[in-house]
N, C-alpha and C positions, 0 to 999 in steps of 0.2 A: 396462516400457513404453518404447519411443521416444520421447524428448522433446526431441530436438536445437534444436528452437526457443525453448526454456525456458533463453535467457539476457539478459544484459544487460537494460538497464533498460525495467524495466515499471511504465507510469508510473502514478500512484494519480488516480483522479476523485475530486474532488466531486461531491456529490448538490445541486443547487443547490433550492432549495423558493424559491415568489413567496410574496407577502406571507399567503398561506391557507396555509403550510406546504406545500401540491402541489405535486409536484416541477417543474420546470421545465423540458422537454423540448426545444426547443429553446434554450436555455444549456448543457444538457448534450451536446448534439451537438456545439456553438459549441465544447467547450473539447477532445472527441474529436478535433476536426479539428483544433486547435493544437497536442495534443501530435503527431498524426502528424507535422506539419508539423516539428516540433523533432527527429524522427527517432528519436522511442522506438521499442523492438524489441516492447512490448506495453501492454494497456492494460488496466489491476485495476476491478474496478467492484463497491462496495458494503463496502469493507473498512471499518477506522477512516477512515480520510480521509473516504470515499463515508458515513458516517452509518450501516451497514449493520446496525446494532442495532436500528436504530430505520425499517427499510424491512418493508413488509409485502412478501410471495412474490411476490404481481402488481405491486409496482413495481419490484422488485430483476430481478424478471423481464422487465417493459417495458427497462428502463435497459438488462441483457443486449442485449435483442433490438435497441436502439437501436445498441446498439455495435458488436453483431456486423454487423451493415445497413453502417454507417459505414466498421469497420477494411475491409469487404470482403476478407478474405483475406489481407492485408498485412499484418498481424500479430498475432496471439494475441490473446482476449479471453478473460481470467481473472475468476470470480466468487465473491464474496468472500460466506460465508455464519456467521454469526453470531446463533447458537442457544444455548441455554439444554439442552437436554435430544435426545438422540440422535432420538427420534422427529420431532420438530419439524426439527432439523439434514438428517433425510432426506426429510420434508416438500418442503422446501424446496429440496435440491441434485435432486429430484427434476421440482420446476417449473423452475427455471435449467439443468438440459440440456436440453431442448430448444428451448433458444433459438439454439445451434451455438459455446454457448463452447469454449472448447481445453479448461478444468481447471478446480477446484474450490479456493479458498482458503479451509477450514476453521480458525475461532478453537478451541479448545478450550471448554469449557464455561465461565462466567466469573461467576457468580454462587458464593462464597466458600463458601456451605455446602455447595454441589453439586460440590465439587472431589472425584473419583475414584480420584485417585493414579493408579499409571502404570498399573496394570492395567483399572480402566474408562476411562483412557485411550486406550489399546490398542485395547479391544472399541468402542469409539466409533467410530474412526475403521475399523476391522475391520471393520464392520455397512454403513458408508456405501460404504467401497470396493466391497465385496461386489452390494451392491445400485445405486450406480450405474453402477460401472465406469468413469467418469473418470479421467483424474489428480486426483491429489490432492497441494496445498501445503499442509502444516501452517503455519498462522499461528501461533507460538509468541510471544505476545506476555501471556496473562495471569500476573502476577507471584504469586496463591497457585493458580495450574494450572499448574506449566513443566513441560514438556515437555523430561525431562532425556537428556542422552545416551546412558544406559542405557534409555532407554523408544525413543528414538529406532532403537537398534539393531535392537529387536524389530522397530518399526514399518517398518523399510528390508523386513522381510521378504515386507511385503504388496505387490505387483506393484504397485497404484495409486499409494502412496507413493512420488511422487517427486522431491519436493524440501521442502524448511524455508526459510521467511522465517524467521530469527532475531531476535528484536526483543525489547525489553526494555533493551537500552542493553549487553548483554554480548557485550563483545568476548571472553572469553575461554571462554565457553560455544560462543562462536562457532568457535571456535578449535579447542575439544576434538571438536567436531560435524564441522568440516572433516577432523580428524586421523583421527577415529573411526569415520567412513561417508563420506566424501567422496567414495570410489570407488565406494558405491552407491544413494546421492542427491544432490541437487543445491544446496546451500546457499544460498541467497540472502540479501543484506544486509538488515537492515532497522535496524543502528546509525547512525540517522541523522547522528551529527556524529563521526562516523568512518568511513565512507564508502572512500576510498582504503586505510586501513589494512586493511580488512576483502580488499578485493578480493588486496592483496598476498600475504595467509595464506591465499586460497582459494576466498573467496566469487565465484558465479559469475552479479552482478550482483547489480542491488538493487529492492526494492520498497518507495520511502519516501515520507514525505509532502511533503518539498520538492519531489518532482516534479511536484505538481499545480501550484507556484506557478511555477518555474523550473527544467521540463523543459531546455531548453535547455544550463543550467551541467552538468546532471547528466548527458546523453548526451554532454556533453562531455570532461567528466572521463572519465568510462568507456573515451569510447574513446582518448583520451592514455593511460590505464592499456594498454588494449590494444597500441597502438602503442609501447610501454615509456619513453612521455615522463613520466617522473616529478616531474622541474620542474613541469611543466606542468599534473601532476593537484595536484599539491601546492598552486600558486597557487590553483587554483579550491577543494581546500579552504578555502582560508580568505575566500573570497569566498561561498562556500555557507553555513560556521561562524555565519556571525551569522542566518541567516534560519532556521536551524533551531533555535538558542537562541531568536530572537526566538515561536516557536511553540508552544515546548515546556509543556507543563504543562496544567492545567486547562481547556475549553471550547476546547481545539485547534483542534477544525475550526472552530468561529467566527475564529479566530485564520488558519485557510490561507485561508479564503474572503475576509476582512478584504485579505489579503496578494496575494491574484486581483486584487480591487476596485481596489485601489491601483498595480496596474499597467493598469488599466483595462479586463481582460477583468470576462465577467460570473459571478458566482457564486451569487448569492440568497442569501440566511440559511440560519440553521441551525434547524430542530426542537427546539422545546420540547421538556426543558429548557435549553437552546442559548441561549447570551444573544448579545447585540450587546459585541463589544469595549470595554473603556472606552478613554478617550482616551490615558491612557500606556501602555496596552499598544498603539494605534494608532500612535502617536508614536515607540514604540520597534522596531514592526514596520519603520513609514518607515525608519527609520536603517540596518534591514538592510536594507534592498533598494539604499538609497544605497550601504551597504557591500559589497555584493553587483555593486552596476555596474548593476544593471539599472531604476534609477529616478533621475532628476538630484535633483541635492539642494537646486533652486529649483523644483520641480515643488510642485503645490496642498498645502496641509496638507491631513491627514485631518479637523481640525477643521471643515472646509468643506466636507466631501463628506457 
């Protein structure tokens, strides 16, 4: 498939929910139009960031149609689907095309007993290509389902296939993936706090979850990579470095939305089981956004909000 559009950064939504859990449709427009505004080259909806486990087909499918309404044709809208069992996964990439996404960001299966090995791996995504005919992003992000380089090879062979978010935190899987099909899929980052490392070896832009909170550093960084200012991407690692540590672990997306708030756009909570940040993980989010540049470091405590 043609996919010359399928690079640089595409930035990840929140699914923002009001106080009934409902998701909140205008906030989520609100934050579609910030990231165009920060000059992302597309926009993911429904992935980890976006909640998308936990979205039933007609919201994940409103959110789509929200999006695709919004980007109007200026940049890709990628949909992010995360299923449990093949039949449900085509369920589902079946109600999200026709809403006019560009492609399909498929998790693998992620429930620990239900792991397939490479071979129902394979017919997984085999069965969905087949029948929807998208593109298709493997999300290679669960740690007992990977999605190894040898399973990847096969999988380069289906037309739909045609690109991997690497994620997981392995650069060097990343590496082997670049080395090993790079000329016939399309890699994309998803090692969040290595970032420029990844693009140097290969990666051809990235899909991570800082970009919900601080699109802006990260289309920035990108394109100093592009333009070969390597100073330049370097500094904004390490102004990126602390906001992705400050997110990393546990109740996550409570943790980017917490990180939205604090810069004062709007996010809503997260979906039981989704807690409310506690105060030192609030306190130590603050610290990275001071350290990051993009919040003064006499701006309100979180204690107060």
């Amino acid at each position: 498939m043609n996919t010359p559009w399928l690079k640089g950064i595409i930035a990840t939504t929140v699914t923002p929910f009001d106080e009934r859990e409902e998701v909140d449709e205008v906030a989520f427009v609100e934050q579609v139009r910030y990231m165009l505004a920060a000059g992302v080259d597309g926009i993911s909806v429904g992935g980890s960031t976006g909640e998308g486990a936990v979205l039933t087909d007609e919201e994940l499918s409103r959110l789509c149609a929200l999006a695709v309404a919004e980007t109007d044709g200026r940049v890709p809208v990628v949909a992010g689907i995360i299923r449990n069992c093949t039949r449900d996964a085509l369920r589902t990439a079946k109600a999200v095309a026709t809403t006019g996404v560009k492609a399909l960001m498929i998790t693998p299966v992620h429930y620990h007993v239900l792991a397939p090995g490479d071979e129902g791996n394979f017919k997984f995504y085999q069965k969905i290509a087949e029948e929807i005919g998208l593109p298709i992003i493997i999300y290679n992000v669960v740690p007992h389902n990977v999605i190894s380089p040898e399973c990847l090879i096969k999988l380069a062979d289906i037309p739909e296939i045609v690109a991997i978010k690497q994620s997981g935190g392995d650069i060097h899987k990343l590496a082997e993936m670049v080395q090993q099909c790079g000329n016939r899929i399309i890699v994309m980052s998803a090692v969040d706090d290595l970032l420029f490392p990844t693009y140097v070896i290969g990666a051809q832009g990235s899909i991570v979850a800082p970009s919900a909170i601080i699109p802006e550093l990260i289309v920035e960084q990108w394109q100093a990579y592009l333009r070969k200012d390597y100073q330049s991407a370097e500094v904004l690692h390490q102004r990126i470095l602390p906001v992705v540590q400050a997110i990393s672990g546990v109740n996550f997306p409570a943790k980017i939305k917490e990180a939205i708030r604090q810069l004062g756009r709007s996010s809503g909570i997260t979906r039981s089981p989704g807690i409310e940040p506690t105060q030192s993980e609030k306190e130590k989010i603050r610290n990275a956004l001071v350290a990051a540049g993009v919040l003064q470091p006499n701006c309100v405590s979180p204690t107060s909000m």
